[in-house]
C-alpha positions in Angstrom: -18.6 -8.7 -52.2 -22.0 -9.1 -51.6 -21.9 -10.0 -48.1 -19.5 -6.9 -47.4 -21.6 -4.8 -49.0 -24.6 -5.9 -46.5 -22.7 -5.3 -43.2 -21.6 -2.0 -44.7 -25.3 -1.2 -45.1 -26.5 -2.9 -41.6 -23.6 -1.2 -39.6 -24.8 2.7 -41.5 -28.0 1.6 -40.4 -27.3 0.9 -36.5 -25.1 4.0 -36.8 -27.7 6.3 -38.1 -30.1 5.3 -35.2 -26.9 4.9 -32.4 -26.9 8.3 -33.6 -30.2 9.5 -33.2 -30.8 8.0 -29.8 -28.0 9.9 -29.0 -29.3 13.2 -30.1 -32.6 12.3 -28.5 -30.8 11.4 -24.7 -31.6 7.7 -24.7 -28.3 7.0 -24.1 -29.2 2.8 -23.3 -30.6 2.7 -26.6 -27.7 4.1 -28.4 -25.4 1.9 -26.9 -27.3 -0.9 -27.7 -27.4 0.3 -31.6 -23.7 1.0 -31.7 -22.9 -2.5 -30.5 -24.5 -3.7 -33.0 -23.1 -1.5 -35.3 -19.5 -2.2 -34.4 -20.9 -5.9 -34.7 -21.8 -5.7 -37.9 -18.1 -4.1 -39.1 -15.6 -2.9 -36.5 -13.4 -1.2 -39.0 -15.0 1.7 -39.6 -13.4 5.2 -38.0 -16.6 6.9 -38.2 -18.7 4.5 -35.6 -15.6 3.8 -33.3 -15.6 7.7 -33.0 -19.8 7.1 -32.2 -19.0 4.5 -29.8 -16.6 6.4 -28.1 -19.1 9.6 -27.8 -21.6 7.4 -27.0 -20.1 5.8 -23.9 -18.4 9.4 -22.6 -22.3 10.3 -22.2 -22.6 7.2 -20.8 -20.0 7.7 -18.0 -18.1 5.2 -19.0 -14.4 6.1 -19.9 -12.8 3.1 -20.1 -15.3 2.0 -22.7 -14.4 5.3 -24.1 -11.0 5.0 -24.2 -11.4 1.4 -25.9 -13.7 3.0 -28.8 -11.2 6.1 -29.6 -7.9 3.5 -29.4 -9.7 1.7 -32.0 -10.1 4.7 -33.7 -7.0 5.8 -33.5 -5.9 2.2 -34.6 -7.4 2.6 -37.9 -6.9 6.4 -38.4 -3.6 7.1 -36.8 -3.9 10.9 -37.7 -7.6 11.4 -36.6 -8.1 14.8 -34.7 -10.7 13.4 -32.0 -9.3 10.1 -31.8 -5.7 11.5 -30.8 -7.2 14.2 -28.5 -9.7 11.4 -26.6 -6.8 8.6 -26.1 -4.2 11.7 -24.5 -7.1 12.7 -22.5 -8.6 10.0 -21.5 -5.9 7.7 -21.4 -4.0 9.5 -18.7 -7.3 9.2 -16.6 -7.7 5.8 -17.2 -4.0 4.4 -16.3 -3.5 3.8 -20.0 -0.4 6.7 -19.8 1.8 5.3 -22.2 -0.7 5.2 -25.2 -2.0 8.5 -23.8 2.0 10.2 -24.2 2.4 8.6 -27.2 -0.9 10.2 -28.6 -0.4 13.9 -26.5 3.3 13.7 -28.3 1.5 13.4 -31.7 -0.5 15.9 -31.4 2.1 18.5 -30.2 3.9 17.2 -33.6 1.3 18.6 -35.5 0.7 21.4 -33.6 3.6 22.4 -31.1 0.7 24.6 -28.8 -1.8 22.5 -28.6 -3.2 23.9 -25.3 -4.8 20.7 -24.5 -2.2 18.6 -25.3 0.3 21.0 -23.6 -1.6 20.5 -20.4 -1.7 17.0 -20.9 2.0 17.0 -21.1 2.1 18.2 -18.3 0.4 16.2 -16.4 2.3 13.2 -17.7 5.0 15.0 -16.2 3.3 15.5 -12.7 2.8 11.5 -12.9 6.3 11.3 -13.7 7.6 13.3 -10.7 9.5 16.1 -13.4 8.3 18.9 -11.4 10.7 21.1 -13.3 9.2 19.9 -16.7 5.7 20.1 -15.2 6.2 23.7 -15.1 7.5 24.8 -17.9 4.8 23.4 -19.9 2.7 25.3 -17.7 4.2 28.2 -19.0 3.9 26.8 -22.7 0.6 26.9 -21.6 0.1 29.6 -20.1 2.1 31.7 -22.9 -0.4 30.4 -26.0 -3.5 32.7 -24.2 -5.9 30.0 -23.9 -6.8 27.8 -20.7 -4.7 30.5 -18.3 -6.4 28.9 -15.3 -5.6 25.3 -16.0 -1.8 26.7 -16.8 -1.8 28.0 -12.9 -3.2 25.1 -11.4 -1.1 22.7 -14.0 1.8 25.2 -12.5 0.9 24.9 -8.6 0.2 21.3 -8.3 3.6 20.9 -9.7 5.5 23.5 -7.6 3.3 22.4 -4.5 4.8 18.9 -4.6 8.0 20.0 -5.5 8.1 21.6 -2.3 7.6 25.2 -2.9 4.4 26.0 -1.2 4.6 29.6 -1.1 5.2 29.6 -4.8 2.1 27.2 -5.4 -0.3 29.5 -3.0 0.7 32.7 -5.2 -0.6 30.8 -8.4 -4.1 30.1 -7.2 -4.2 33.0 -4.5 -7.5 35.2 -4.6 -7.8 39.3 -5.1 -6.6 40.4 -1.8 -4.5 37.7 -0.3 -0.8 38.3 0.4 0.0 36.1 -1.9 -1.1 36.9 -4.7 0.2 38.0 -8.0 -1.1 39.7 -11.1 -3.7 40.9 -8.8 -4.8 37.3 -8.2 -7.1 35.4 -9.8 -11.1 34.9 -9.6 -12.5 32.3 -6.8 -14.3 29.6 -9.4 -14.8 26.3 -9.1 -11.4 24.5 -10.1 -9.5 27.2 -8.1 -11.5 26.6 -5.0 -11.2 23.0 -5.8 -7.2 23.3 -6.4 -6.8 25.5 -3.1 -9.0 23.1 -1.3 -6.3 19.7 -1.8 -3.4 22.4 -1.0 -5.0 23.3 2.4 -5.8 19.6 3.0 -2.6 18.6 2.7 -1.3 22.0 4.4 -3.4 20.8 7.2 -4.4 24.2 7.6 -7.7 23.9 8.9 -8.6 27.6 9.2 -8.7 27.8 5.5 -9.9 24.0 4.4 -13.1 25.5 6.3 -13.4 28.6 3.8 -13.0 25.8 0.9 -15.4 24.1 1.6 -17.7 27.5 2.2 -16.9 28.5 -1.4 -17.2 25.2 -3.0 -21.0 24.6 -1.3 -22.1 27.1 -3.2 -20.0 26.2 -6.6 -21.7 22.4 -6.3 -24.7 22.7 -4.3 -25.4 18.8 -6.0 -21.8 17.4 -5.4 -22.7 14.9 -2.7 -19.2 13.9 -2.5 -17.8 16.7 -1.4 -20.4 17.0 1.4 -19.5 13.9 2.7 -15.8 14.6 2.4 -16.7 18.1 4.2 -18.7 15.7 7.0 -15.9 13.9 7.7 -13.7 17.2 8.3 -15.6 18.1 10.9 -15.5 14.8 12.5 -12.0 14.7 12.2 -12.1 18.7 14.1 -14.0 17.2 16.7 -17.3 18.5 16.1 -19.3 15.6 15.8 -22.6 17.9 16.0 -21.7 19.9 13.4 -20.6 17.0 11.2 -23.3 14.9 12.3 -25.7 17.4 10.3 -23.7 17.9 7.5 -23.5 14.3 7.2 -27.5 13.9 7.3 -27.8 16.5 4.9 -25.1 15.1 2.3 -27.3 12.2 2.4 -31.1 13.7 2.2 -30.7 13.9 -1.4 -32.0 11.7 -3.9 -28.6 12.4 -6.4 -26.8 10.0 -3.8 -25.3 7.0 -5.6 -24.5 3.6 -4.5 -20.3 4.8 -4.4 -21.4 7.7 -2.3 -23.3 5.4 0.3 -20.0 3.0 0.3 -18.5 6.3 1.2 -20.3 7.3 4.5 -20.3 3.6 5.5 -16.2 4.1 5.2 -17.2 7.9 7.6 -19.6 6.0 9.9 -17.3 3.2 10.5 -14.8 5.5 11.3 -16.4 7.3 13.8 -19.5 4.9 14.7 -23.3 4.7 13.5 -24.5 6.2 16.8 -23.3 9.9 15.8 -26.5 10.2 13.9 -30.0 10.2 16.3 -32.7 9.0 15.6 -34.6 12.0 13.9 -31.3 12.0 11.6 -31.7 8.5 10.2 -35.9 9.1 9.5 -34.4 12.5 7.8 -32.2 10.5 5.5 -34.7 7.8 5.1 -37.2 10.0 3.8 -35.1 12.0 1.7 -31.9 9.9 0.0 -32.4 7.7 -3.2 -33.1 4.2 -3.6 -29.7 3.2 -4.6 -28.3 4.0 -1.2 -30.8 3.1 1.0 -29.4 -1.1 0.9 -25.9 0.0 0.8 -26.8 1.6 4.4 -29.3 -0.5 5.5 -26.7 -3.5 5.0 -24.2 -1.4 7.0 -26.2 -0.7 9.8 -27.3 -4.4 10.5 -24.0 -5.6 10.3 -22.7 -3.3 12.8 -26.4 -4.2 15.0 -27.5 -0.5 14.9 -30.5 -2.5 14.3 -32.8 0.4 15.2 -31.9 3.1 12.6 -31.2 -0.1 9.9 -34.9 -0.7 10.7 -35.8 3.5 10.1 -33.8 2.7 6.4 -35.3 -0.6 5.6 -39.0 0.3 6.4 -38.0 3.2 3.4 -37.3 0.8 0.6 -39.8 0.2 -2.2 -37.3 -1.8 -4.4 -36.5 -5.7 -4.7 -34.3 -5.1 -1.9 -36.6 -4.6 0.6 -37.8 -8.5 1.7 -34.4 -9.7 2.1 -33.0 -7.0 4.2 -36.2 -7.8 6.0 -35.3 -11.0 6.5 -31.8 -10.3 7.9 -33.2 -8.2 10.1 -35.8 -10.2 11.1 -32.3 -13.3 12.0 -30.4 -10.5 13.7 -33.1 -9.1 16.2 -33.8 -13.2 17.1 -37.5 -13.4 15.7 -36.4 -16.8 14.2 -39.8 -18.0 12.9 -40.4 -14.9 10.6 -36.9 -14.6 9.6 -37.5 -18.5 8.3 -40.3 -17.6 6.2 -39.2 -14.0 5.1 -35.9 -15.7 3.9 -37.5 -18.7 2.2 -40.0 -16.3 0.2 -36.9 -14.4 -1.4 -35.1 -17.9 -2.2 -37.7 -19.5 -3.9 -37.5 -16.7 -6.1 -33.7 -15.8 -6.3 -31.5 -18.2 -5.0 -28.8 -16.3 -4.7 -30.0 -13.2 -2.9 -27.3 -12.3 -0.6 -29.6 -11.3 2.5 -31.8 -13.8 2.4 -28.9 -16.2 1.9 -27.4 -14.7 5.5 -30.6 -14.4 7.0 -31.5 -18.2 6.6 -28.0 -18.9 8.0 -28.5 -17.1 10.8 -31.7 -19.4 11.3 -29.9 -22.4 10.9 -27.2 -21.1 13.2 -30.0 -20.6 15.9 -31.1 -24.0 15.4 -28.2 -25.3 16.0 -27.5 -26.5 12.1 -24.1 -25.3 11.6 -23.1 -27.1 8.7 -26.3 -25.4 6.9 -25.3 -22.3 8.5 -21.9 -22.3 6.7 -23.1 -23.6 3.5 -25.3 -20.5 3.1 -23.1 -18.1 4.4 -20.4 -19.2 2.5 -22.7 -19.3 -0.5 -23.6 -15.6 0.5 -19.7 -14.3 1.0 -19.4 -15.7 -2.8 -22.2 -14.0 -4.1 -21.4 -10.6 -3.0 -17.6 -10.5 -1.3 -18.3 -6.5 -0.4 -21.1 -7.7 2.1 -19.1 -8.0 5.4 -21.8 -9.4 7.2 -22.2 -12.3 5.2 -18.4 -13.2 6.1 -19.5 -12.6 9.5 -22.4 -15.2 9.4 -19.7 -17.6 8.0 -17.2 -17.2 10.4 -19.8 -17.4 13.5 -21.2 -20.8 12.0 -17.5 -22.3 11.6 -16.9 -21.3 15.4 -20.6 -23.2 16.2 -19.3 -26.0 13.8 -15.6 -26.2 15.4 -13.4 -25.2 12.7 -11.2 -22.5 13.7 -8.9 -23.2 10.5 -12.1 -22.2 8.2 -13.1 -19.3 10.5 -9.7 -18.2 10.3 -9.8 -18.2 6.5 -13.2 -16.7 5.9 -11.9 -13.8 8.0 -9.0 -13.4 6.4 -11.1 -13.4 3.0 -12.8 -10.9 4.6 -10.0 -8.6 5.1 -8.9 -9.4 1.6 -11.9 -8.0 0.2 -12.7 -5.1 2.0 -8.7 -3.8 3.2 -10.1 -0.4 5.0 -13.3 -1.8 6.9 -12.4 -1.2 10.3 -14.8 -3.6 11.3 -14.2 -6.4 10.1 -10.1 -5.5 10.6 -11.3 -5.7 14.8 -13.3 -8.6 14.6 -10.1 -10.6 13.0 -7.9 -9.3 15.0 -10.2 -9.8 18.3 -10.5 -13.3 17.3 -7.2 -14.4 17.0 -6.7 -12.9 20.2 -9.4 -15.1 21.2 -7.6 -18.2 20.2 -4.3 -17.4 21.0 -2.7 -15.9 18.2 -1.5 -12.6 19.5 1.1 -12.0 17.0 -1.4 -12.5 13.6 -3.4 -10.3 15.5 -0.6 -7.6 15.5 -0.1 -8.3 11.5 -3.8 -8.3 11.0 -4.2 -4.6 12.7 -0.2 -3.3 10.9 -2.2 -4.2 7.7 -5.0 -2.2 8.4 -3.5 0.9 9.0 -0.8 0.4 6.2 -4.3 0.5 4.1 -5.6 3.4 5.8 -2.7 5.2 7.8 -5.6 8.5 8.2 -7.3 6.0 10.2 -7.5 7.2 13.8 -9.6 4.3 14.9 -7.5 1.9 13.4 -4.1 3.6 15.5 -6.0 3.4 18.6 -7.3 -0.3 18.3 -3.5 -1.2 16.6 -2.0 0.7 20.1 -4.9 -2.0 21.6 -3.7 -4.7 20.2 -0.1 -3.9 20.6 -0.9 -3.3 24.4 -3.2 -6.8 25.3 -0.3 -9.2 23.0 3.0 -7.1 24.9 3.9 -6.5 21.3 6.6 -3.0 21.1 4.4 -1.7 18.5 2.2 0.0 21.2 4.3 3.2 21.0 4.3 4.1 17.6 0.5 3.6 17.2 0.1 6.1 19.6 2.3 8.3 18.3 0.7 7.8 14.2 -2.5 8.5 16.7 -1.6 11.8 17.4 0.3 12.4 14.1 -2.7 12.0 12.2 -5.3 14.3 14.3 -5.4 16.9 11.4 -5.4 14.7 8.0 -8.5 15.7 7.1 -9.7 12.9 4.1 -10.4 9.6 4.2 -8.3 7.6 2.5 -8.2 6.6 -1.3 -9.7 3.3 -1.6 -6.9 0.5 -1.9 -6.1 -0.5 -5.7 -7.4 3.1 -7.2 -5.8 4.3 -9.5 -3.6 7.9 -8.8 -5.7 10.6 -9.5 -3.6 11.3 -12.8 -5.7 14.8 -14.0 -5.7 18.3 -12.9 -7.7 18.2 -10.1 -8.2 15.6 -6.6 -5.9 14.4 -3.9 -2.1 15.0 -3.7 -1.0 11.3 -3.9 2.6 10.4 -4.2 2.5 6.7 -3.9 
């Protein structure tokens, strides 16, 4: 009794300052509290409800979601509990505990608006346009959330088929059609109107969209990047080029938003951005992108703007990307000592690990070569250059069964990279193998079938291996001219709430 009575008292205590660190902003240190907290006793309602609070500040909904179900485990009737695991387990991919928990609450309390919406979204998921809508009108009828019940509403007719019917739910003061006199241009209606038009492929009005919204989100780097690559994909690589530059001089952009303009720039190629563009974005992005793009940019050999990037890093990053550029541009003797310097000290840095390949390859020490590279492709499979390094020191080695593999690993782990898609495939057509080179290029677009690139290089391939593919690619070519959006990234979940990308996989 004793002993429960002390981790009663140790887990109020951690809770108490879990809690005040959260008052206070220092969201690290309250997560650090609350673990130990839950450590101390995990069945208490009161600090699973912390921890999931806690990590919501955090960002962090799947942690989230794993506090409140624990919650809800030992509370089954908890308000905040039920209301987080509907949410936030319809977000997450969790749906069925999220129903079960949106159904609980609409026990209680049959108009719930936020369960009600919930609903019907489940529904949406579920392809029951028809029920989608009428909770919408549940919705809509109980007074509260009025604009979530139209958008709830025109997602679901829009997918149903019934565009004109989904326009008149989110149509502005003025527009044909409109009803009830239309309703106000904010943020989630420009947001809702902007996935309609996308997938309308009505370009006049995407263009507006994305008008209103940079206004709405002057911080949301995403959408500049998404609003880059629709003027790409209009043809006016000027125009894009600059909004591209500028979605980048910012120092909000995140790792995930470089890993998006690598996916834009190897779509359309590093050299749509001059000079005076890359010192722009050197000067002005944040430290978290800067080695996402520096990476990009040497594995592609734009080894002059990588260089712009690289000189801008003050981070940990900086000597090995050094280094790899250093192996890349030939100056073998630097790149030797640059590399060595960051391995004595972390043995598993990824660039330094590819750069000192790249020595050995030069020296003609192949099996050194592979053994670092391969070390490197381990370490961090989302680097495509360090498969690269591998594959180039099998070839110098003579194992066209391992380069083979490597470069099929490659593929595995990064499904959309174009480049790395073309290198395969240009190998095998290398050695022979004209038909895996077919597969290799069909996979690529299966993963990315907004890809114009990939079409064009499939219609390629088709072409050099007399494959009867050729037509089709050309005709997916021209079919996808006007999908304006990148693709969603292979394995992520369906965008289950009220607002992003029609998906109806």
């Amino acid at each position: 009794m004793a002993a429960c009575s002390d981790s009663r008292e140790e887990a109020a205590e951690y809770g108490a300052l879990a809690q005040a660190h959260l008052q206070n902003g220092n969201i690290p240190a309250a997560r650090e509290a609350i673990r130990q907290a839950v450590s101390a006793r995990d069945d208490v309602v009161e600090l699973q409800l912390l921890r999931g609070r806690i990590e919501l500040a955090a960002e962090s909904p799947e942690a989230a979601y794993g506090a409140y179900y624990a919650a809800l485990a030992l509370d089954p009737v908890n308000v905040e509990a039920l209301q987080a695991v509907s949410q936030l387990g319809l977000t997450t991919g969790n749906l069925d505990q999220s129903l079960d928990a949106t159904d609980r609450i609409l026990t209680l309390d049959p108009n719930q608006p936020s369960a009600l919406l919930v609903r019907g979204l489940h529904e949406l998921v579920r392809r029951r346009y028809s029920d989608a809508i009428e909770y919408a009108d549940r919705l809509a009828a109980t007074g509260g959330m009025n604009e979530n019940a139209r958008i709830l509403k025109a997602r679901a007719l829009f997918l149903d088929g019934k565009t004109k019917e989904a326009l008149a739910q989110v149509a502005l003061p003025g527009e044909a059609e409109a009803i009830e006199g239309g309703i106000a241009p904010s943020e989630t209606i420009a947001l809702t109107r902007l996935e309609i038009f996308r997938e309308m492929r009505d370009e006049a009005r995407l263009a507006a969209e994305f008008t209103r919204l940079k206004g709405m989100r002057q911080q949301d780097v995403g959408l500049r990047l998404d609003e880059a690559n629709f003027y790409f994909r209009r043809g006016r690589p000027d125009e894009a080029a600059d909004f591209l530059t500028n979605a980048l001089s910012n120092d909000n952009v995140t790792e995930t938003n470089a890993v998006e303009a690598t996916r834009i720039l190897d779509e359309y190629g590093a050299d749509v951005l001059d000079a005076g563009q890359w010192r722009q974005i050197a000067s002005r992005t944040s430290q978290d992108a800067l080695p996402t793009l520096s990476r990009y940019l040497l594995t592609t050999e734009a080894l002059d703007p990588a260089r712009i990037l690289i000189n801008a890093i003050e981070g940990r990053a900086k000597p090995g990307l050094v280094a790899r550029l250093q192996a890349i541009a030939g100056d073998n003797s630097a790149a030797a000592r640059s590399a060595q310097a960051v391995l004595s000290a972390d043995s598993t840095n990824c660039d330094a690990l590819v750069a000192q390949s790249r020595v050995f390859l030069a020296r003609n020490r192949a099996e050194d070569a592979v053994r670092l590279a391969q070390q490197a492709s381990s370490e961090c499979p989302q680097d495509i250059g360090a498969f690269f390094a591998a594959a180039e020191a099998y070839d110098a080695w003579e194992r066209p069964a391992s380069t083979r593999r490597i470069l099929g690993q490659a593929l595995t782990e990064n499904p959309q990279n174009f480049t790395v898609a073309k290198t395969f495939a240009d190998w095998l057509m290398a050695n022979g193998e004209a038909r895996p080179a077919v597969a290799v290029m069909r996979r690529y677009t299966r993963d990315s079938p907004s890809s114009q690139r990939g079409w064009s290089y499939y219609g390629t391939i088709c072409t050099r291996a007399n494959a009867s593919c050729a037509d089709e690619a050309r005709a997916r070519f021209a079919s996808v001219s006007d999908r304006y959006g990148l693709d969603l990234s292979t394995g992520q979940l369906q965008p289950n709430g009220l607002f992003g990308r029609f998906v109806t996989r």
